[in-house]
C-alpha positions, 0 to 999 in steps of 0.5 A: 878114571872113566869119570875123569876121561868124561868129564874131560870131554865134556870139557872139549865138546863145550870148549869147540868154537861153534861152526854155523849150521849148513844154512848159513851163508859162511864158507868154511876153511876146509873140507874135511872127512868124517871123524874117523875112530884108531886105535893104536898103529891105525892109519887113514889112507887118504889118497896118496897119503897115510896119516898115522896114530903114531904113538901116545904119551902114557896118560893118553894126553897126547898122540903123536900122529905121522904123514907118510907119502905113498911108496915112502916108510919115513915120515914127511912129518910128524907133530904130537897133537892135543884134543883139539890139536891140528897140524898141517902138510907140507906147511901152514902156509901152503897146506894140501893136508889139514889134520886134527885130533877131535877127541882122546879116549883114555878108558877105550885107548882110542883116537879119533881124528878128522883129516880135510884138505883147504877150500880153494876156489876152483871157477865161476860159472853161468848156468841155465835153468833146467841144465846140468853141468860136470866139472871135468876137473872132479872126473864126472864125480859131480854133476850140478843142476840148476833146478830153478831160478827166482829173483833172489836164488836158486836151486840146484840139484847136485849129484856126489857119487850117485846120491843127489842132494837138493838145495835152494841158495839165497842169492850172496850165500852159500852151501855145501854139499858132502860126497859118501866115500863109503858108509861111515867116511864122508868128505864135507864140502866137497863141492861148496856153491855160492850164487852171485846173481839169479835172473827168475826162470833164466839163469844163475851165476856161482862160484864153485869151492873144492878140496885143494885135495879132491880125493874121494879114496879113503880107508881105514887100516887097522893094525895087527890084533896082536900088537900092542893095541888092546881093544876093550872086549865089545867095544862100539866098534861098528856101525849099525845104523846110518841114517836119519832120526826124528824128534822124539823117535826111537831106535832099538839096538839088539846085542847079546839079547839085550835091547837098546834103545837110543830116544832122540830128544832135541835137535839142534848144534848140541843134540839131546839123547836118551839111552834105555835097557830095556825101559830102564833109563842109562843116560841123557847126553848131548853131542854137537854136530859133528861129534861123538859120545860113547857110552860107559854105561852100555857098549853103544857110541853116537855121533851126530853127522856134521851139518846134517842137523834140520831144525825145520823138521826137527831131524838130524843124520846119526851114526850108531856104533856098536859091537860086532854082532848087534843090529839096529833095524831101520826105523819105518816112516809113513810117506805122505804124498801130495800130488800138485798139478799147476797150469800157467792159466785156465784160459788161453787164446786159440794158436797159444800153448798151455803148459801143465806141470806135475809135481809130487810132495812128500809131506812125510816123514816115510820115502816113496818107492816106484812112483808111477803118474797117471794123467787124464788128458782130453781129446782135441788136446795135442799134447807133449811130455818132457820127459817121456818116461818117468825116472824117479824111484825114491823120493825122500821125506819132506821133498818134492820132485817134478813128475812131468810137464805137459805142453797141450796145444788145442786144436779148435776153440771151446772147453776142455775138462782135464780131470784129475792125475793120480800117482801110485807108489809103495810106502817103506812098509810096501803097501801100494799107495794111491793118491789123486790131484785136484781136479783141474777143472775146464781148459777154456779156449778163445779166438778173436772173430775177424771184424769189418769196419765200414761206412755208407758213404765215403765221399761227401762235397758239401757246400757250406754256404747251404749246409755245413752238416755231414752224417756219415754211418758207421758200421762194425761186422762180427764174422760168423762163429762160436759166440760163447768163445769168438768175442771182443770186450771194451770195443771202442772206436776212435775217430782221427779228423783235422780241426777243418770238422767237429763232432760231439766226440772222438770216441764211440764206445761199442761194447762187448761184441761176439760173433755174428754180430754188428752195430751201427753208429752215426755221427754228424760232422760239423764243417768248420773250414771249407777245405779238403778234410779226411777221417780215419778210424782205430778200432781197440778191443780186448780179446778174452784174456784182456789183451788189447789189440786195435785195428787201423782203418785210414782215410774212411771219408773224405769230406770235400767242402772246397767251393769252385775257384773263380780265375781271371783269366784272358781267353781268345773267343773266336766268332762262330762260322755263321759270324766269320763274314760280319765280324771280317767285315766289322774289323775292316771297317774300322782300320784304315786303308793301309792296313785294311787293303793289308789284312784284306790281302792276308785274308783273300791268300787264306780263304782262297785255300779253303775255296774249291777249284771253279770251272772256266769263267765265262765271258759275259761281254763277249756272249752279251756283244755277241746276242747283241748283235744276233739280236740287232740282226735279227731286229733289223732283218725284221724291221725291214722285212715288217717296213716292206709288208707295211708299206706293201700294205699301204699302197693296197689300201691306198688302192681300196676304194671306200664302200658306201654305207660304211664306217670308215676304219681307222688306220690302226685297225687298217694295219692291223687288219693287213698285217694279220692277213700277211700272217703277222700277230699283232698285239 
């Protein structure tokens, strides 16, 4: 009978069609709990229901199963289920309730039977990176984080009842994540998450998929002992070990004295096990994922959790049932952590933030417990930590976890060592671990020097009938600083003027630059037209990061090559002062009378106002007549008063007698002689 029941469900566990592996990107139908063992009158307590192992036809082929409303004794409904068998409450149509019948145990009188409720959809949402989001609708059970964001998907951290779980979704696919009701009854999925878009280090957008029943209360009720069910005595009816296996490891399982050791050989949909007394070999079988297998060799019983299976480290969730009494003690791994200490660049620009992440990575198989971070920071580094105090206590095997992030701003330019971070943890065996980072070498810290342009001469008139050549000279200064951190690489100096000149190049390549220096060009320009023409400059660079920058210096030289303009124009020219009187007198000469006695006019009315008053004028005729006739009085009073003397004189000589021996005088001097003797001068 026992081989006939085995091979009756090797016969089920082959015929159950395959269910994808949690990296798939397909949603299933249904959320649904752990398989769950009854016995005869053993009901699942599922929120407001109670669904019950009703009754069994007497080859145990058949189970009639009943769903009770809360508060209610009469069935809402009752079907009699096959393995493999499923029934639905209120309907197929519009299902709350999904419930199945995953194996009947003939030889151990035993039912097991899986309950689960649709998947429905319940939002869509956005979500930033590095935010967390509780879905009111689920009472604060779930928390959902956003851990990280690439092009093509994204990790989210999601919390069920106080366990968190972290998962990265491809961009259009799926995953589902299960909540723990209690050590042996899990609801999966209970939150379903498909991202519809990711936009690296931004944001995601996903669908959220839940139970159409999210009840997280679940229990077994177990009928009384002294019913009708008859339990085999030291039936595999409690869980001993609930947790992971490796490839190839080993459990032991203690009852009565005796040793049990259950060896996991493949990981996989149908995983492989061994079972041992001692060294000596039971069985090899295979369970699916999902499933249960009991052996009929040794009271032991096996089922693989589904979707928990890993193919990338060969590992897989088990359940080991076994009598009341036995024991399995947790497998102890070695944790291997590695601490990764990233930066956004070694080299920034002075005014700039460097951002320095911790991160740990366990490579082993062990978890850690207690981690503490030691940082090695320098001084003149003002530093920010996000967070400030470490939160973490476990951190499981083949997983990784953001310690800290470090904002450092330096204070002035120049190097900074930052050594190496350590972190300190105890292993499963409780040995104090240490491990270091990398070192992370020297943070460099560069400026840009404040830079001058300048010429000799910024203004030139050229003459280009003589020379139509111009030098103008000029002139880059680095100011005074660091020359290891304060520099420009690939400096180059364009010069902008109109086609009116022309140079051998616009381009004047300067070099590399560091402070306190400066160099000097010149360049002759060639005037080409003889107009107003002007220079301008951009001087580009690049800092020490291979930014370019450039510096606008416009109008540097004015060129002025227009020669001076000849203009005919008519212009009045007045005579000088000196030339007024030959000029008035030209002009009146040659008009004619009319117009001459006219303009004479019009001149005498404009100098007489320019003329300064004259005193009275003098009458010249009177005074002439009147000296003349003071003269001809005078004359004449003389004439006579002479004519009287003369005569007068006559007559004496008259009666002179001449004296003998003598010349006789003339009578010139006869006059003379008498006129002086009257006291008159002669001439």
């Amino acid at each position: 009978m026992k081989k006939m029941a085995i091979l009756l469900i090797g016969l089920i566990l082959f015929a159950v069609p395959f269910f994808p592996s949690v990296k798939s990107a397909q949603k299933p139908d249904y959320a649904k709990l752990t398989l769950v063992k009854l016995g005869l009158k053993d009901s699942i307590i599922f929120g407001n229901y109670e669904i019950k192992f009703a009754d069994v036809n007497p080859d145990w082929t058949q189970a009639l199963i009943e769903i009770y409303k809360k508060g209610e004794s009469k069935p809402s409904k009752t079907a009699l289920l096959t393995s493999g068998g499923r029934m639905f409450y209120p309907d197929s149509t519009n299902p709350i309730l999904e419930v199945s019948i995953g194996y009947i145990m003939s030889y151990n009188k035993v039912i097991y039977l899986e309950a689960g409720s649709p998947l429905k959809k319940a939002e869509s949402k956005t979500l930033d990176e590095g935010k967390t989001y509780k879905p009111t609708y689920l009472d604060g059970k779930v928390s959902i984080k956003l851990v990280d964001v690439t092009d093509s998907s994204a990790k989210f951290t999601v919390t069920l009842n106080g366990i968190s779980y972290t998962k990265t979704i491809e961009e259009d696919s799926g995953q589902g994540f299960g909540y723990k009701i209690s050590s042996d009854i899990s609801y999966y999925p209970f939150v379903w998450i498909k991202v519809t878009k990711a936009v690296k280090n931004d944001y995601a957008e996903f669908d959220i998929w839940i139970p159409t029943y999210p009840v997280t209360s679940v229990s077994v009720k177990r009928a009384s002992q002294t019913g009708t069910q008859n339990q085999t005595q030291g039936a595999p009816d409690t869980v001993v070990y609930n947790d992971v296996m490796y490839k190839d490891e080993i459990l032991n399982i203690y009852y009565n004295g005796t040793t049990y050791k259950l060896r996991l050989n493949q990981v996989g949909l149908y995983s492989s096990f061994s079972l041992f007394k001692g060294t000596t070999p039971l069985e090899t079988f295979q369970v699916k994922a999902g499933g249960y297998h009991e052996s009929d060799k040794a009271p032991i019983g096996v089922e693989v959790v589904k979707d928990s299976y890993d193919t990338e480290y060969n590992r897989l969730t088990v359940k080991v049932w076994a009598p009341h009494g036995a024991s399995a003690p947790p497998i102890l791994r070695e944790a291997k952590l590695k601490l990764i200490v990233e930066t956004t660049s070694k080299k920034i620009m002075l005014g700039d933030k460097m951002i320095l992440t911790v991160k740990v990575v366990n490579e082993g198989k062990g978890k850690a417990f207690g981690l503490k971070l030691n940082s090695n920071i320098p001084n003149g580094l003002e530093q920010e930590v996000y967070p400030e105090k470490l939160t973490i206590t476990k951190l499981d095997a083949f997983s990784e976890y953001p310690l800290a992030t470090y904002i450092l701003t330096p204070s002035q330019v120049g190097s900074y060592q930052i050594g190496k971070f350590g972190v300190e943890y105890y292993d499963e065996f409780g040995n104090l671990k240490k491990v270091e980072s990398d070192t992370i070498g020297a943070l460099k810290v560069y400026t840009l020097p404040k830079i001058e342009l300048n010429v000799d001469n910024d203004y030139f008139k050229v003459d280009t009938s003589k020379d139509n050549k111009v030098k103008v000279k000029f002139n880059v200064v680095l100011e005074k600083g660091n020359p290891a951190f304060e520099f420009i690489e690939n400096a180059t100096l364009h010069l902008e003027f109109p086609d009116s000149l022309n140079a051998y190049s616009r381009d004047i390549s300067l070099g590399d630059l560091r402070a306190n220096e400066s160099i000097s060009k010149e360049i002759i320009f060639t005037v080409n037209k003889a107009e107003l023409s002007k220079v301008s400059a951009t001087l580009t660079y690049k800092d020490a990061l291979g930014e370019e920058h450039q510096i606008e210096f416009p109008n540097l030289v004015i060129i002025d090559a227009v020669p001076p303009a000849i203009v005919e124009k008519k212009v009045k020219v007045y005579p000088e002062a000196q030339e007024l009187p030959s000029f008035v007198n030209a002009t009146l000469a040659g008009l004619d009378n009319e117009t001459r006695a006219l303009l004479a006019e019009e001149l005498k009315n404009v100098s007489e106002a320019y003329i300064p008053p004259q005193p009275p004028k003098t009458n010249w005729w009177a005074v002439f007549a009147i000296l003349f006739l003071i003269f001809g009085i005078g004359f004449g009073v003389a004439y006579y008063n002479l004519k009287g003397k003369y005569e007068e004189a006559q007559r004496k000589l008259a009666r002179r007698k001449p004296k003998p021996g003598g010349l006789p005088l003339k009578k010139e001097e006869e006059v003379k002689e008498a006129l002086e003797d009257k006291g008159i001068e002669t001439l």
